[in-house]
C-alpha positions, 0 to 999 in steps of 0.5 A, a space after each residue: 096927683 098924676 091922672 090916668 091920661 098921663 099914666 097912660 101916656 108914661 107907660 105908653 112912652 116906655 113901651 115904646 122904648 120897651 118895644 124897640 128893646 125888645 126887637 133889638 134883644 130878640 136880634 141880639 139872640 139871634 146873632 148870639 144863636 148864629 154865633 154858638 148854637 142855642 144847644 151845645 156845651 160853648 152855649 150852655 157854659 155861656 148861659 150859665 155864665 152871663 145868667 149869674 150877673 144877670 140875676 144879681 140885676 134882677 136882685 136889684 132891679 126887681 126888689 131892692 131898688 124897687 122896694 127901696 130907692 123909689 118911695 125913699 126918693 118920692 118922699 125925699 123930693 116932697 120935703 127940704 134936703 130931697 136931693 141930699 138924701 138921694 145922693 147919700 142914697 146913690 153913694 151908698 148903692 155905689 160903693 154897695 155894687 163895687 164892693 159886691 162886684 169885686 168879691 163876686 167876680 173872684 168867686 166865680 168858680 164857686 158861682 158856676 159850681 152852684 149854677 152848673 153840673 157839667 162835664 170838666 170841658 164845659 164847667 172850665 169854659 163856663 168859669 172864665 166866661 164868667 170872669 168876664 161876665 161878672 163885671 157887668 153886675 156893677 154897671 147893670 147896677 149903676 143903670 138900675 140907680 140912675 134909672 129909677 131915680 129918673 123914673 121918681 123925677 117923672 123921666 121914664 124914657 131914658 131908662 127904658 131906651 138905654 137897652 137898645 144901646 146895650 142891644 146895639 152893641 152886642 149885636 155888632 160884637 157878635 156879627 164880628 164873632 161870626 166874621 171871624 170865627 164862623 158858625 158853629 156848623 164851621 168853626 167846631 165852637 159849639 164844643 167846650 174844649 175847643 174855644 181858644 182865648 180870643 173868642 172868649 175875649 170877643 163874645 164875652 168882653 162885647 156882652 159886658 161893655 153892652 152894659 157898660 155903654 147901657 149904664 153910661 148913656 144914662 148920665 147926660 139925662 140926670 141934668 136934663 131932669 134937674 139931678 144935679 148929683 155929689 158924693 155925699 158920705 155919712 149915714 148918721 141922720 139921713 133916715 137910711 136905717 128904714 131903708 136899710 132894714 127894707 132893703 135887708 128883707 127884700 134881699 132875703 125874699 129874693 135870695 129865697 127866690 134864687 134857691 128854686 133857680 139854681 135848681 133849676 139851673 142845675 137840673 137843665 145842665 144835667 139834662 143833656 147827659 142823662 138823655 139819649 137824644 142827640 139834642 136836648 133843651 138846657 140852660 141855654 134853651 131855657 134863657 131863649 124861652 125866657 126871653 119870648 116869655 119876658 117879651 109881653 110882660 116887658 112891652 105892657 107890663 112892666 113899662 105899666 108898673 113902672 108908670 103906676 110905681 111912683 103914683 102908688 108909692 105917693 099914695 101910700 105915703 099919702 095913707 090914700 088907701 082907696 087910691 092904692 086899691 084903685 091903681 092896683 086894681 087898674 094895673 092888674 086889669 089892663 095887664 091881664 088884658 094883654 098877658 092873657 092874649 099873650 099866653 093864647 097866641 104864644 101857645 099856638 106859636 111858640 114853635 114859629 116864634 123859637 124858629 125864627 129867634 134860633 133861625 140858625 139852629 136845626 130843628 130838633 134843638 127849635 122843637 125842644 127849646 119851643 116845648 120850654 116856652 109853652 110850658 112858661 107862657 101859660 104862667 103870663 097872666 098869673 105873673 102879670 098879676 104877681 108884678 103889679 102885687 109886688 108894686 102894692 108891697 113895694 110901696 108900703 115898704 112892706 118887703 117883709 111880707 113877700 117872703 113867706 110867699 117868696 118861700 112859697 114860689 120857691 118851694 114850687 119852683 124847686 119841687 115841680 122842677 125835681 117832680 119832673 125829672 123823676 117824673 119824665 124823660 130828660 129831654 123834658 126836664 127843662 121844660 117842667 122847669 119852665 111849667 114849675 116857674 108857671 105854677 109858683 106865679 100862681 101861687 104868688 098871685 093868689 097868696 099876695 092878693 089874700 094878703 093885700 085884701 087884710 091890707 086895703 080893706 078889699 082889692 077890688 076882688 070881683 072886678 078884676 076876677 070879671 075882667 080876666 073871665 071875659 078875657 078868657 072867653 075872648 082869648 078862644 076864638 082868638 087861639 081857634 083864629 091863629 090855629 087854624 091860619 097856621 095851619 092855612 100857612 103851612 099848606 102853602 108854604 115850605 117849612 123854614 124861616 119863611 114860613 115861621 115868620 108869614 105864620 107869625 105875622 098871619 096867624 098873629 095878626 088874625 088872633 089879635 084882631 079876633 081877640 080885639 073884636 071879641 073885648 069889644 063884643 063883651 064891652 070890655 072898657 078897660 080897653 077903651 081905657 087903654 087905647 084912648 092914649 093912642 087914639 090921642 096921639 094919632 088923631 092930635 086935632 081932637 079933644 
């Protein structure tokens, strides 16, 4: 049984993979903002078109992969012909996503017609982005395959790492697209009508072979972890019809799910022309929110889950249901250690952090893209606790049983999101998006713990209720500490990027320490817990 100590040492080795994806992720938006703006039609028509194979990733990597391909593979490697079953596993997916990419990528009107209610221009520019963009799905499906596959073989690295080189690739692409073409300010590029074919073959054909580079990095390291893998065709007798029928459920949940983005999506597109104001946030400003919301959930949460994953799915295969409720109950502690602090200090810094990723942009266009993420960072613990949830009902196979909370979220989701545009100014809208996407996690949360508390017995209810209020009262001198620097920053400092990003590191800084030395006032132990790992590393001479 994997210990604690290695927990944390697997989660600790994929959040710095994690990290270093992430610093190079935000780089590679603010390239891509330099290169077309964060507002403006060029930029929404090329949200909308790299978000469609971007959320077909998500199907794949955040439900039927995980739902599916890790328990089958932790129960394949534990008896006779594990490599086998793992390979009809892998031919399948393979033919699956090929198949799936091909049709898709010939749908791509009809695809940005879901997503998208834009002028002509603009819908036009969006569809052969989309040409180009759809592609990807098959590649970010093979890096998903081989990588929790990796992952059930205890090689957690590799997966975790191959983004920077995705990231890499980008940001060279799109400093070659500014070279050539020059800013939006210059080249007129932040208009639909004007894009010629060579800048879509540029900005989008770079994007895509990021993805194919991501997929491909991944190959050497299945030798490396002893995955020695064939093609292998046939399904009669391989116990794939369980699989199949899990993988049928987690795709209705998540398709459910889908409905409330393209809600969203299409009520964000609309924003821009139902508003007098000259800039208005839309579906390219909600992607830059998104990804300084994902930001803390990708460093802890889910470089967290993802170590506990493949323990949870042996004890639930084990039938080790106290094991279950104590690696649930440890995962959702510490991650609301972190998620917590996240959402108090993002709050005060959402308009220096959005200054600093769209460094590039005026602004108004950073005024209204950091309104959207403060709207979805108050949702961060509760999606913190939803994703570890998911994992318990991911392991026990149990993808039925999400989906009338799926409905649930979704239902949040669309109806917040419809509220608010009947409700407030367009100028607005995106962003009760965004508080509507934080209102359904908490649903999840709430609805899947009650559930999983039928399930295991109890889920350790109040000490996971106990940890999140001492967080909370640690969190306010620590919001109170980050406030106040920026406002000491701002006194002694110009407004511009120099001033974001001092005030990012100050403010920040000073908040993390008053959090850190309120956890330890209030004798908070899962922090102990979480730092020995690191303690470890830096002093090496002591046991």
């Amino acid at each position: 049984m994997t210990g604690p100590g290695s927990i944390g040492r697997g989660a600790a080795l994929m959040a710095s993979g994690t990290a270093v994806s992430r610093v190079t992720g935000l780089l590679r938006m603010m390239v891509l903002v330099a290169a077309i703006g964060v507002t403006g039609e060029a930029a929404d028509a090329f949200s909308v078109a790299n978000k469609l194979p971007n959320i077909l990733f998500m199907l794949l990597a955040g439900g039927v992969l995980n739902a599916v391909l890790v328990p089958q593979v932790v129960r394949a490697y534990k008896r006779d012909a594990g490599q086998e079953y793992v390979d009809r596993l892998l031919t399948l997916g393979f033919v699956v996503l090929a198949a799936a990419t091909v049709v898709l990528t010939f749908a791509a009107p009809l695809l940005v017609n879901l997503y998208a209610d834009a002028a002509p221009a603009q819908m036009a520019l969006a569809t052969t982005f989309a040409y180009w963009c759809i592609p990807q799905l098959f590649f970010y499906g093979v890096y998903a395959l081989l990588g929790q596959v990796l992952n059930a073989r205890g090689s957690f690295g590799p997966y975790m790492w191959a983004p920077v080189v995705n990231n890499l690739v980008a940001i060279a692409g799109f400093v070659a697209f500014l070279v050539v073409f020059g800013s939006p300010e210059t080249s007129g590029v932040d208009q639909a009508s004007t894009w010629t074919s060579g800048q879509v073959a540029l900005l989008a054909g770079v994007s895509t072979l990021g993805v194919v580079t991501q997929a491909l990095v991944l190959v050497p390291s299945l030798r490396r972890a002893g995955v020695r893998y064939r093609v292998r065709w046939g399904l009669r007798g391989s116990g794939l019809g369980r699989a199949g029928t899990v993988a049928t459920w987690t795709l209705v949940g998540l398709g459910v799910g889908l409905l409330g983005n393209v809600v969203v999506s299409r009520v964000a597109s609309r924003a821009p022309s139902a508003s007098d104001a000259a800039v208005v946030a839309s579906n390219n400003a909600y992607d830059v929110a998104f990804s300084i919301f994902m930001l803390p959930h990708s460093l802890v949460t889910v470089s967290l889950a993802t170590a506990l994953f493949t323990r949870l799915s042996g004890q639930a295969h084990d039938e080790d249901v106290d094991g279950v409720r104590a690696t649930f109950s440890y995962g959702v502690r510490v991650v609301g250690l972190f998620t917590v602090a996240a959402a108090g200090l993002l709050l005060v810094l959402a308009r220096p952090v959005t200054d600093i990723i769209a460094f590039s942009a005026p602004a108004d266009a950073v005024d209204a893209t950091a309104r959207v993420v403060q709207a979805m960072v108050v949702g961060l613990p509760a999606f913190g606790a939803w994703s570890m949830a998911q994992r318990v009902y991911y392991a026990y196979e149990d993808a039925r049983g999400m989906v009338p909370i799926q409905v649930a979220m979704a239902v949040v989701v669309a109806a917040g999101t419809v509220l608010g545009m009947a409700l407030a100014p367009a100028s607005w809208w995106t962003a009760c998006a965004g508080l509507a996407m934080s209102v359904s996690y908490l649903v999840g949360a709430v609805a899947a713990t009650r559930h999983l508390r039928r399930v295991l017995g109890r889920v350790d209810g109040g000490r996971i209720m106990r940890l999140h209020v001492r967080a909370l009262v640690a969190v306010v001198p620590a919001v109170l500490v980050a406030w106040l620097a920026t406002r000491v920053v701002a006194l002694g400092l110009p407004d511009g990027l120099v001033q974001s990003v001092v005030t990012c590191a100050v403010a920040g800084g000073l908040g993390g320490l008053a959090y850190l030395g309120a956890l330890r006032l209030l004798r908070v132990e899962e922090l102990d817990g979480l730092l020995r790992p690191v303690r470890a590393r830096l002093r090496p001479g002591r046991r």
